[in-house]
DRENDO-1510 file (C-alpha; in Angstrom, 1 decimal, always signed):
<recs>
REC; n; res; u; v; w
REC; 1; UNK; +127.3; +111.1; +113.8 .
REC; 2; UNK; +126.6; +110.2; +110.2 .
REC; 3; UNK; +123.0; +111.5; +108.8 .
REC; 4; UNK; +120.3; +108.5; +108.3 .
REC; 5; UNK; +119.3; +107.8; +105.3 .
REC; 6; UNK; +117.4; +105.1; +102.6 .
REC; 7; UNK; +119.4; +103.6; +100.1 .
REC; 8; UNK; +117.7; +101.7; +97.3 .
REC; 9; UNK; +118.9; +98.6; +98.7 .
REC; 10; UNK; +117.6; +99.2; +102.0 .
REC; 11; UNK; +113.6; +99.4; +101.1 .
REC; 12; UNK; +111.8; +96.4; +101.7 .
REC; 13; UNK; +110.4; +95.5; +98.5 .
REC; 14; UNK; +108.2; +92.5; +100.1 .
REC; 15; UNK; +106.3; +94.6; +102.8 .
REC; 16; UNK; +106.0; +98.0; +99.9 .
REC; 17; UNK; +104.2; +94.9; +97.4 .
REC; 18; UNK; +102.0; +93.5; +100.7 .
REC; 19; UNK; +101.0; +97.2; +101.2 .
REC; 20; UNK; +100.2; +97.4; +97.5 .
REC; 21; UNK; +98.6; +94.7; +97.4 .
REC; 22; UNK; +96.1; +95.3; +100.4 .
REC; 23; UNK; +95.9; +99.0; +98.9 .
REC; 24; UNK; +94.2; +97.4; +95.9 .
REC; 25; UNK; +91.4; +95.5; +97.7 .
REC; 26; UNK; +90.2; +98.7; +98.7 .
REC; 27; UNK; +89.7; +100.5; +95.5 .
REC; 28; UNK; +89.7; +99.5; +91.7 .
REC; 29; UNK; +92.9; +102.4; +91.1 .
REC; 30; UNK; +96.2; +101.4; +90.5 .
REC; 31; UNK; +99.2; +102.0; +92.4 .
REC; 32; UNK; +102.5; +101.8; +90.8 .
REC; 33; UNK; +105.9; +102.2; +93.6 .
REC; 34; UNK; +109.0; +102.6; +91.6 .
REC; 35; UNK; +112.2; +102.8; +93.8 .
REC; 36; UNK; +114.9; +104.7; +91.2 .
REC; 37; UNK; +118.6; +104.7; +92.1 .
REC; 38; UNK; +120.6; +107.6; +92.4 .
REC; 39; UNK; +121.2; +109.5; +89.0 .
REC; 40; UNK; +122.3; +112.8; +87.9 .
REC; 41; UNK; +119.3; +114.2; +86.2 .
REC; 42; UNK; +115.6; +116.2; +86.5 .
REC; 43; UNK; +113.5; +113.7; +88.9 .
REC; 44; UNK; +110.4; +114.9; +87.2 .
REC; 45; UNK; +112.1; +114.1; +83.7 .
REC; 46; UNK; +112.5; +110.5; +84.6 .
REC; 47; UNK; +109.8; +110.3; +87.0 .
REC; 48; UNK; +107.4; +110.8; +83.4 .
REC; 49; UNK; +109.6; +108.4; +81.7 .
REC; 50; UNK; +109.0; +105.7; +84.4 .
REC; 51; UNK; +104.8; +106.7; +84.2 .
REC; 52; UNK; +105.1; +105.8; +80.4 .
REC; 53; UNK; +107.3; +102.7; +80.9 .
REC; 54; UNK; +105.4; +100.7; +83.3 .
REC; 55; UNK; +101.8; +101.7; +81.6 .
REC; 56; UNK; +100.2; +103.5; +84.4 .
REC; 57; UNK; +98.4; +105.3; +81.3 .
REC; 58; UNK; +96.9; +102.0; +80.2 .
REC; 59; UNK; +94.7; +101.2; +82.9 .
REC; 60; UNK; +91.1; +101.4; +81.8 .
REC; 61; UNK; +89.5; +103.9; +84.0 .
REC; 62; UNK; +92.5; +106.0; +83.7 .
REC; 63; UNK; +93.0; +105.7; +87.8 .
REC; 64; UNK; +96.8; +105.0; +88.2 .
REC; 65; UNK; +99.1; +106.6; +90.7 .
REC; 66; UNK; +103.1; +106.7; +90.2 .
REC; 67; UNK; +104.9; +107.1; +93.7 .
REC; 68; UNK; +108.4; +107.8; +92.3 .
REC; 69; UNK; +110.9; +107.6; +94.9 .
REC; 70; UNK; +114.8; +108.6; +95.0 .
REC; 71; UNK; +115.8; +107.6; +98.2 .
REC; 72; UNK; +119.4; +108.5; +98.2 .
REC; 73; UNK; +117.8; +112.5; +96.9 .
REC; 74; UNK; +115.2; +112.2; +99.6 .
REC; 75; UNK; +113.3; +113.5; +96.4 .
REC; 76; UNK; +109.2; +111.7; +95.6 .
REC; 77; UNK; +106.8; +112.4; +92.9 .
REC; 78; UNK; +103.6; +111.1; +93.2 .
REC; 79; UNK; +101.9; +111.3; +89.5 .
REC; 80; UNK; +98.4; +110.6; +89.1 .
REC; 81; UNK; +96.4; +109.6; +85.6 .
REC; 82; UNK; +94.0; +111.5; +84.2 .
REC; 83; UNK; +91.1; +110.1; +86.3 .
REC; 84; UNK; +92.9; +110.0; +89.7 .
REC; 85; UNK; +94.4; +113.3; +88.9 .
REC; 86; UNK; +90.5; +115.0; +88.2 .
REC; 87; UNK; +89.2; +113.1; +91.1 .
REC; 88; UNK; +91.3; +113.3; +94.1 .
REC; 89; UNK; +92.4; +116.6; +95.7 .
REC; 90; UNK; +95.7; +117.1; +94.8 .
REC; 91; UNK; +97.1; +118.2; +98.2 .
REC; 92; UNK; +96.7; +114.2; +99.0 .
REC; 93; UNK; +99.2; +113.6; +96.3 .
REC; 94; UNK; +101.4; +116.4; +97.7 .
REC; 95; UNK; +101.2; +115.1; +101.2 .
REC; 96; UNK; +102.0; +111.7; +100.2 .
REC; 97; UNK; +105.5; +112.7; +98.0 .
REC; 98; UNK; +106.2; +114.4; +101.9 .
REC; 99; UNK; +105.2; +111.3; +103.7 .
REC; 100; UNK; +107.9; +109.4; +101.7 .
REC; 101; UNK; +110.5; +112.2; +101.4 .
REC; 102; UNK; +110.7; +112.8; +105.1 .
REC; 103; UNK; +110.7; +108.8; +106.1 .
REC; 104; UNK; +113.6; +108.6; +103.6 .
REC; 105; UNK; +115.4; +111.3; +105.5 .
REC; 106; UNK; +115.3; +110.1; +108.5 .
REC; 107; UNK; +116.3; +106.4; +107.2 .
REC; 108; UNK; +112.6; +104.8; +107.7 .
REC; 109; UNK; +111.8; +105.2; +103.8 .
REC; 110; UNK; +110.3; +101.6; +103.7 .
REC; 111; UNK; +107.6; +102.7; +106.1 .
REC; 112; UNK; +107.2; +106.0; +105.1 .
REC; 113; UNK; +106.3; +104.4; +101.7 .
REC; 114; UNK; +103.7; +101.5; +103.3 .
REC; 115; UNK; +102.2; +104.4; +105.2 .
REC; 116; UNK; +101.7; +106.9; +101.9 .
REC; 117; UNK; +100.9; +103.6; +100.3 .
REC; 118; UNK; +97.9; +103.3; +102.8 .
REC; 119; UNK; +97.2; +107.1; +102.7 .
REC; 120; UNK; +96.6; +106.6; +99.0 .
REC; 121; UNK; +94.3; +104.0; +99.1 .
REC; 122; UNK; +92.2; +105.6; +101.5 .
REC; 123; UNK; +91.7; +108.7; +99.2 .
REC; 124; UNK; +91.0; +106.5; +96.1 .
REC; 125; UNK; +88.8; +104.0; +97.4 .
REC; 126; UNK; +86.4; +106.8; +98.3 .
REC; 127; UNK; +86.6; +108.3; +94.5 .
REC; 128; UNK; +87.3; +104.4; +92.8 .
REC; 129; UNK; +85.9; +102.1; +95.0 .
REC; 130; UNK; +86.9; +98.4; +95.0 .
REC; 131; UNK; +84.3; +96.2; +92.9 .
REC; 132; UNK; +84.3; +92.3; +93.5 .
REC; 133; UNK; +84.5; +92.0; +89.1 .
REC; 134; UNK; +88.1; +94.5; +89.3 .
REC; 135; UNK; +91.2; +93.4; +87.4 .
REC; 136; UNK; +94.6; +93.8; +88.6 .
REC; 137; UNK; +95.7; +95.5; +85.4 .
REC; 138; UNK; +99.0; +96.6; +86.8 .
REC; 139; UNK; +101.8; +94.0; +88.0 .
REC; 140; UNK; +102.1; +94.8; +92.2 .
REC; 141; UNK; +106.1; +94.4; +91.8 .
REC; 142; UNK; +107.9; +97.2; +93.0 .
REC; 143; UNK; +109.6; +98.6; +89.9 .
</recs>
């Protein structure tokens, strides 16, 4: 019996940006999914690469998070800015790249990501609550 998996093409894109998107009307952070396809390569290398790419470090308050995800490596990095990184324990960041890793193992990554989505949001909203004059300064597609 073949092992489950997640392939890239398999992730729900649609439900990851409605979870992203009800995420952010919790708190005034940023969260950034970026579903990478396989590569040969350090994940943490391009994981960095993707951070700087899609501006996560431009955000005003400095409150991005990066959930980085190789789904065919079972392999997630969750990188906080500056701001989220100071503010929020970092064992919620850990638990989150596990949520993710072990959904994509077992060929549910698309909820395991919605869930570590919501997991996420609950641990920023209490350090960045939502406020009613908050810009979306980060497009919700899932890079």
């Amino acid at each position: 019996m073949p092992r489950p998996t997640t392939r890239r093409r398999d992730i729900d894109r649609a439900a990851i940006r409605t979870a992203v998107a009800a995420a952010e009307r919790l708190t005034s952070a940023e969260i950034v999914v970026s579903i990478s396809p396989f590569f040969l390569g350090n994940v943490g290398d391009a994981a960095e690469r993707a951070f700087r790419r899609l501006g996560i470090a431009r955000t005003r308050r400095r409150n991005g998070v990066l959930v980085f995800v190789v789904p065919a490596r079972h392999q997630v990095l969750v990188l906080p800015d500056d701001e989220a990184a100071a503010r929020i324990d970092p064992a919620i960041y850990e638990r989150t790249a596990a949520l993710v890793a072990a959904a994509c193992a077992r060929g549910e990554g698309t909820q395991g990501i919605v869930d570590a989505v919501a997991l996420l949001a609950a641990a920023l909203a209490v350090a960045f609550p939502f406020a009613h004059d908050d810009a979306n300064e980060l497009p919700d597609l899932i890079a």
